[in-house]
C-alpha positions as a Markdown table, in Angstrom:
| # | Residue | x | y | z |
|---|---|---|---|---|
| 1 | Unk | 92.1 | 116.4 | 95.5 |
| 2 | Unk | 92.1 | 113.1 | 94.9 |
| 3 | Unk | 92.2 | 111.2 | 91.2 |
| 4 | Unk | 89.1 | 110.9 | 88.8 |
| 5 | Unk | 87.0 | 108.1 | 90.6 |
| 6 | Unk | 89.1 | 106.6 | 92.9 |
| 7 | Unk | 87.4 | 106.0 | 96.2 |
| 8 | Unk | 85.1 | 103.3 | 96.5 |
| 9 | Unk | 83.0 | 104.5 | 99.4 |
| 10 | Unk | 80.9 | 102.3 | 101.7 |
| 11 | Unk | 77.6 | 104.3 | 103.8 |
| 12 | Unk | 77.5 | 102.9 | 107.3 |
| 13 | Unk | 74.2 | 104.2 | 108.3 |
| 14 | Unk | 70.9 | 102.2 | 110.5 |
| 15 | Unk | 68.6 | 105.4 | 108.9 |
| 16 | Unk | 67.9 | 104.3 | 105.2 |
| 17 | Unk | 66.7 | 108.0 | 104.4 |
| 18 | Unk | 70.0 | 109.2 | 105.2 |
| 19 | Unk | 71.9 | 106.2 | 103.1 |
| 20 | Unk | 69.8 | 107.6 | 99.8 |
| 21 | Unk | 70.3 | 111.1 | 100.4 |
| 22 | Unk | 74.0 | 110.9 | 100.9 |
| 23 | Unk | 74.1 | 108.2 | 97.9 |
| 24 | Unk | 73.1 | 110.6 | 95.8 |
| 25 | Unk | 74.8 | 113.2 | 96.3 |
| 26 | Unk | 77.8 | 111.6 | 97.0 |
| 27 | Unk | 77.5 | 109.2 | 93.8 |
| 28 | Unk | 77.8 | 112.6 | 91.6 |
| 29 | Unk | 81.2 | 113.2 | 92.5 |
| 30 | Unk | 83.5 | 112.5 | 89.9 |
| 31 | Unk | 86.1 | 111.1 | 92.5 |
| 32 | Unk | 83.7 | 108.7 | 93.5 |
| 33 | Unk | 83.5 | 105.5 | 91.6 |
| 34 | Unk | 81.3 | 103.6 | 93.7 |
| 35 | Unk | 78.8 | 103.7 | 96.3 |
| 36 | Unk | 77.8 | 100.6 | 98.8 |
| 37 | Unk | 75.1 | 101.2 | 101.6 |
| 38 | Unk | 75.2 | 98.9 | 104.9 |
| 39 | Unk | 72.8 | 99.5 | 107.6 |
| 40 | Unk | 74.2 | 97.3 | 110.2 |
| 41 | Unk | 77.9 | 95.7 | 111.3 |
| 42 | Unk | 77.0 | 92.6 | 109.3 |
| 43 | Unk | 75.5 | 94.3 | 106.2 |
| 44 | Unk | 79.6 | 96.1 | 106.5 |
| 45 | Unk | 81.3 | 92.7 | 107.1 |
| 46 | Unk | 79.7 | 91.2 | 104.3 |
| 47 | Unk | 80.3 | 94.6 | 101.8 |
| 48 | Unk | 83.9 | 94.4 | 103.0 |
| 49 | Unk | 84.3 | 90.6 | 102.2 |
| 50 | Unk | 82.3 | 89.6 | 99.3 |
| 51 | Unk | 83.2 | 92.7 | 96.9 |
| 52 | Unk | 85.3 | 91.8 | 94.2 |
| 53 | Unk | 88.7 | 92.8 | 94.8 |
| 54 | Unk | 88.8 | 96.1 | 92.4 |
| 55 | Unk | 85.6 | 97.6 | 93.5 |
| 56 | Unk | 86.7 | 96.6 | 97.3 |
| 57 | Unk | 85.7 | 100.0 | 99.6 |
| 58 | Unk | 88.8 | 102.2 | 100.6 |
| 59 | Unk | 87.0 | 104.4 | 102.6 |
| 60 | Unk | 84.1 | 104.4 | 105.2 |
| 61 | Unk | 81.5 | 107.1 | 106.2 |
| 62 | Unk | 80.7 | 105.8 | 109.4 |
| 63 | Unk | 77.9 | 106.7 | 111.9 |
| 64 | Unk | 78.4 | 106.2 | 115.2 |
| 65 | Unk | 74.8 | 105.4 | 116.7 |
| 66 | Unk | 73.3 | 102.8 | 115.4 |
| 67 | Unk | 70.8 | 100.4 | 116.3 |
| 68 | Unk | 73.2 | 97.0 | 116.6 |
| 69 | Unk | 76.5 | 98.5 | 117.5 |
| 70 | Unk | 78.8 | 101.5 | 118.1 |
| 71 | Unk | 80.4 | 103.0 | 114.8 |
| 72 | Unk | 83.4 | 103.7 | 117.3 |
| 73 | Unk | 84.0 | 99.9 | 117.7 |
| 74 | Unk | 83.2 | 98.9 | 114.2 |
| 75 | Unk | 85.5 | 101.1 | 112.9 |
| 76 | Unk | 88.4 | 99.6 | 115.4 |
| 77 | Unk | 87.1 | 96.0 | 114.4 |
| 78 | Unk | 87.4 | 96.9 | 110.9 |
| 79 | Unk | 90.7 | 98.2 | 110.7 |
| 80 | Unk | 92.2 | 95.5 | 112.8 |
| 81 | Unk | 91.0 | 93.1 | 109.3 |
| 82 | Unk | 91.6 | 96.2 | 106.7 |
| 83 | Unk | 94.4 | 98.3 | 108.6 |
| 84 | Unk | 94.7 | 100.5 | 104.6 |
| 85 | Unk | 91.1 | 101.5 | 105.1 |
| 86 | Unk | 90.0 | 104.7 | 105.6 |
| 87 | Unk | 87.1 | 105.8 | 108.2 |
| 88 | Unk | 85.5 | 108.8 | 108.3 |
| 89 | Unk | 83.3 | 109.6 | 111.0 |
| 90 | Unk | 79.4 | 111.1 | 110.0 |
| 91 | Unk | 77.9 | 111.5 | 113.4 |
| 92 | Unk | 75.1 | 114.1 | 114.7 |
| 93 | Unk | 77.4 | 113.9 | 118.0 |
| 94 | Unk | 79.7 | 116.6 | 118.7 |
| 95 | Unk | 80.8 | 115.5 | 122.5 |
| 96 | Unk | 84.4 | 115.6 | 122.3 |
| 97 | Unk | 84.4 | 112.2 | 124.0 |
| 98 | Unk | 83.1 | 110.8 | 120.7 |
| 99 | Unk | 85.5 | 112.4 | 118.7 |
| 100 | Unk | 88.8 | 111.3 | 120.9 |
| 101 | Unk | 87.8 | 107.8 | 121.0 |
| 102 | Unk | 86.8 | 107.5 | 116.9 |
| 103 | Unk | 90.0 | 109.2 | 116.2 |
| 104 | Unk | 92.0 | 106.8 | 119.0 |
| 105 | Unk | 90.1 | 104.2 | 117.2 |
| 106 | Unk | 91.9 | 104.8 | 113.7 |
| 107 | Unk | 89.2 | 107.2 | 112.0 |
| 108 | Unk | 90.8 | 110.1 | 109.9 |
| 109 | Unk | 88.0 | 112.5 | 110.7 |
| 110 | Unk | 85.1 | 113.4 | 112.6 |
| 111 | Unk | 82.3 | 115.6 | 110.5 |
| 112 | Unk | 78.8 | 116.3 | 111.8 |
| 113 | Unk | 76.0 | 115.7 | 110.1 |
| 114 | Unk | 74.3 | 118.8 | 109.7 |
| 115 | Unk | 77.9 | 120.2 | 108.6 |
| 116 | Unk | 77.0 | 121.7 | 105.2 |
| 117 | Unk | 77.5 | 119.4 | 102.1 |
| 118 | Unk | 80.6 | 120.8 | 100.6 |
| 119 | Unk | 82.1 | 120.1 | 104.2 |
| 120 | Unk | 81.6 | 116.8 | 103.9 |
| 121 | Unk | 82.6 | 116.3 | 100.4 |
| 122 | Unk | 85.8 | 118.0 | 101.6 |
| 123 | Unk | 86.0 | 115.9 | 104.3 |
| 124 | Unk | 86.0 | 112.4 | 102.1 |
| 125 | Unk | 88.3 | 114.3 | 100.0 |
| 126 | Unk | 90.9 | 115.4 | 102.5 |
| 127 | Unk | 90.7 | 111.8 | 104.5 |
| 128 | Unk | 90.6 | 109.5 | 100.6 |
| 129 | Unk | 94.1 | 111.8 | 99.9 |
| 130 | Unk | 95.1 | 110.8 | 103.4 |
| 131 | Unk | 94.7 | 113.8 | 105.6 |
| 132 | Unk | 92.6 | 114.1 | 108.6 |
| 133 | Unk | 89.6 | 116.4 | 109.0 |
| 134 | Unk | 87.4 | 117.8 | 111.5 |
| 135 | Unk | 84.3 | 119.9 | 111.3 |
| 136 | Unk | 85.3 | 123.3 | 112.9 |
| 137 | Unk | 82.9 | 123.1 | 115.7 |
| 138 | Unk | 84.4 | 119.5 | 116.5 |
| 139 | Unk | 87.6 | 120.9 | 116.7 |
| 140 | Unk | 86.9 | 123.7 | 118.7 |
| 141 | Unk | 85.5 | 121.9 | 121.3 |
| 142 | Unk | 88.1 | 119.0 | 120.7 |
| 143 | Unk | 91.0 | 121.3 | 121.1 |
| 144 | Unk | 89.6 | 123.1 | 124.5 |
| 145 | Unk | 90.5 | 120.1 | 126.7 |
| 146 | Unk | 93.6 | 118.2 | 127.4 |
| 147 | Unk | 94.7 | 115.5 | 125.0 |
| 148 | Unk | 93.8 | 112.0 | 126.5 |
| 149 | Unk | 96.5 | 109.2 | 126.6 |
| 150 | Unk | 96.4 | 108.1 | 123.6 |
| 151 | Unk | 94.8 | 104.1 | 122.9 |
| 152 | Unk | 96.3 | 101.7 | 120.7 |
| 153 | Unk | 94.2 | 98.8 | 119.1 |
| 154 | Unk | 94.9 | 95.2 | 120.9 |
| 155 | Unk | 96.8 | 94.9 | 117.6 |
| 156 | Unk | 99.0 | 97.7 | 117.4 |
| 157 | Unk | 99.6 | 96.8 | 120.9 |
| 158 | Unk | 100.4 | 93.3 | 120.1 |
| 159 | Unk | 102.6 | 94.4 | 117.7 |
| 160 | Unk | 104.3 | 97.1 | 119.5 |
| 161 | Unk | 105.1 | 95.0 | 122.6 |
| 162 | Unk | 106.7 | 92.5 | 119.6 |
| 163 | Unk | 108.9 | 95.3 | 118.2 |
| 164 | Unk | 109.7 | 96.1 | 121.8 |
| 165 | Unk | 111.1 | 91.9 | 122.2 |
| 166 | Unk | 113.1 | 93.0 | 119.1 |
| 167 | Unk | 111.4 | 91.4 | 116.5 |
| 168 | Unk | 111.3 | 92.9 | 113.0 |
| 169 | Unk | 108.2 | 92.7 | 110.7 |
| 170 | Unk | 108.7 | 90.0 | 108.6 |
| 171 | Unk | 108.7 | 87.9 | 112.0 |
| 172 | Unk | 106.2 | 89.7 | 113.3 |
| 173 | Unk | 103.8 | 89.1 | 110.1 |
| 174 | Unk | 104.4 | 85.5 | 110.4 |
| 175 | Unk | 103.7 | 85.1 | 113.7 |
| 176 | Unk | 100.4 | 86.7 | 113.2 |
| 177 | Unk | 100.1 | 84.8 | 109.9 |
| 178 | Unk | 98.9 | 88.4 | 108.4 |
| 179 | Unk | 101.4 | 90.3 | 105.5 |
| 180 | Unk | 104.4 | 92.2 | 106.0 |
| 181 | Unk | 102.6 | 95.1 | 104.6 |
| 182 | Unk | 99.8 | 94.7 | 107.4 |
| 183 | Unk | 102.0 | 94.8 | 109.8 |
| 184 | Unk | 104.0 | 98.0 | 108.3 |
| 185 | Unk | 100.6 | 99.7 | 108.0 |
| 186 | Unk | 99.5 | 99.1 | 112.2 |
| 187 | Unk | 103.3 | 99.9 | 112.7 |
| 188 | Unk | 102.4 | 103.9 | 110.7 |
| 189 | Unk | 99.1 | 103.8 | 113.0 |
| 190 | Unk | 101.0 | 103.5 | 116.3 |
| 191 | Unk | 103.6 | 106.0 | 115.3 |
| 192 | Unk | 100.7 | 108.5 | 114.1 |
| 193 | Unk | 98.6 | 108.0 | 117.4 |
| 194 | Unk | 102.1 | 108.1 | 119.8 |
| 195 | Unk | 103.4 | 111.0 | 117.7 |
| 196 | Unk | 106.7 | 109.3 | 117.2 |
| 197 | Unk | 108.2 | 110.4 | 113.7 |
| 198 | Unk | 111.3 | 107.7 | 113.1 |
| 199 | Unk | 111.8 | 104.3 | 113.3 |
| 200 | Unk | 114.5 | 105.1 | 116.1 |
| 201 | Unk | 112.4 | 105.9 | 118.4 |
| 202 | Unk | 109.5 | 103.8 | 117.5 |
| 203 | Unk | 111.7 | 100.9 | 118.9 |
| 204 | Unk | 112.8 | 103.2 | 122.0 |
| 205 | Unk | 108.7 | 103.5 | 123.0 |
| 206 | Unk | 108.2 | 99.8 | 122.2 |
| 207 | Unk | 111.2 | 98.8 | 124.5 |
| 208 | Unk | 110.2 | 101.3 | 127.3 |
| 209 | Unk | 106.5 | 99.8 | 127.0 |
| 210 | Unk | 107.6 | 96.7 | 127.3 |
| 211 | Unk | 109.4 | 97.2 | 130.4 |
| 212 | Unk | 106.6 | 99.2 | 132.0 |
């Protein structure tokens, strides 16, 4: 479980009916300090960037059809600006198809909608702590098929084709003009999505990439 009100969750959601009902029962929880509603990719873009730093969202509940753009690609656009944020998928989809490319995309779980309530306050809970959940029929049908090759971001591969050219992350973040933390953060995503556990061999794939 996560600390007393510590996630400041933003709804992604085109259906306002679903926004209120999920507002309030989410806005109960006591590790919930704050709720923001978008029903669009702008309405997100301007939550994102005109919160005040301490009430700033850390994590997402993202749906992935709505009327102006895919939740898959939002949620890929979003983390290439806030690489610390944390997605979670809310979709009424359960093709597997969906839930390889939103977890491909950086999302740290995939939970349907009619998934019973206390699923999906586990869910924020488990993804806000930094785990990854999956409703149990996602996963079953997930886990049936072959894993995909996994897809990096054009950032992560940016900066894995960098690390591959030997240079370090302090160089890296200032080429980019972004933060050395930034680029430590997209440098954890690649290494999650590759499977690659040291740094060791995170520079072996990078240099093998590059030479492909």
């Amino acid at each position: 479980m996560t600390d007393p009100a510590s996630i400041h969750l933003l709804i992604v959601d085109d259906h306002p009916l679903v926004r209120d009902g999920l507002r309030l029962r989410l806005g109960m929880l006591p590790s919930i300090a704050s709720v923001g509603e978008a029903g669009s990719a702008g309405e997100a873009w301007d939550w994102m960037e005109r919160c005040p730093p301490e009430t700033t969202p850390n994590l997402v509940l993202m749906d992935v059809g709505m009327k102006d753009t895919n939740g898959i690609d939002l949620t890929a656009a979003l983390l290439e600006h806030y690489p610390e944020l944390r997605i979670l998928i809310l979709s009424m989809y359960d093709n597997p198809e969906y839930v390889h490319r939103a977890l491909q995309a950086g999302a740290r779980g995939y939970v349907l909608k009619d998934a019973p309530a206390s699923d999906i306050v586990s869910a924020i809970d488990t993804v806000a702590a930094g785990g990854t959940y999956l409703s149990a029929a996602v996963s079953g049908r997930l886990f049936s098929r072959p894993d995909p090759k996994p897809v990096l971001t054009p950032r992560e591969a940016e900066i894995l084709k960098a690390l591959g050219q030997g240079q370090s992350s302090k160089q890296i973040a200032r080429d980019l003009d972004v933060s050395v933390r930034t680029v430590e953060t997209h440098r954890q995503s690649i290494k999650r999505k590759l499977g690659i556990e040291g740094q060791a061999e995170l520079i072996k794939v990078a240099v093998e990439r590059t030479r492909d």
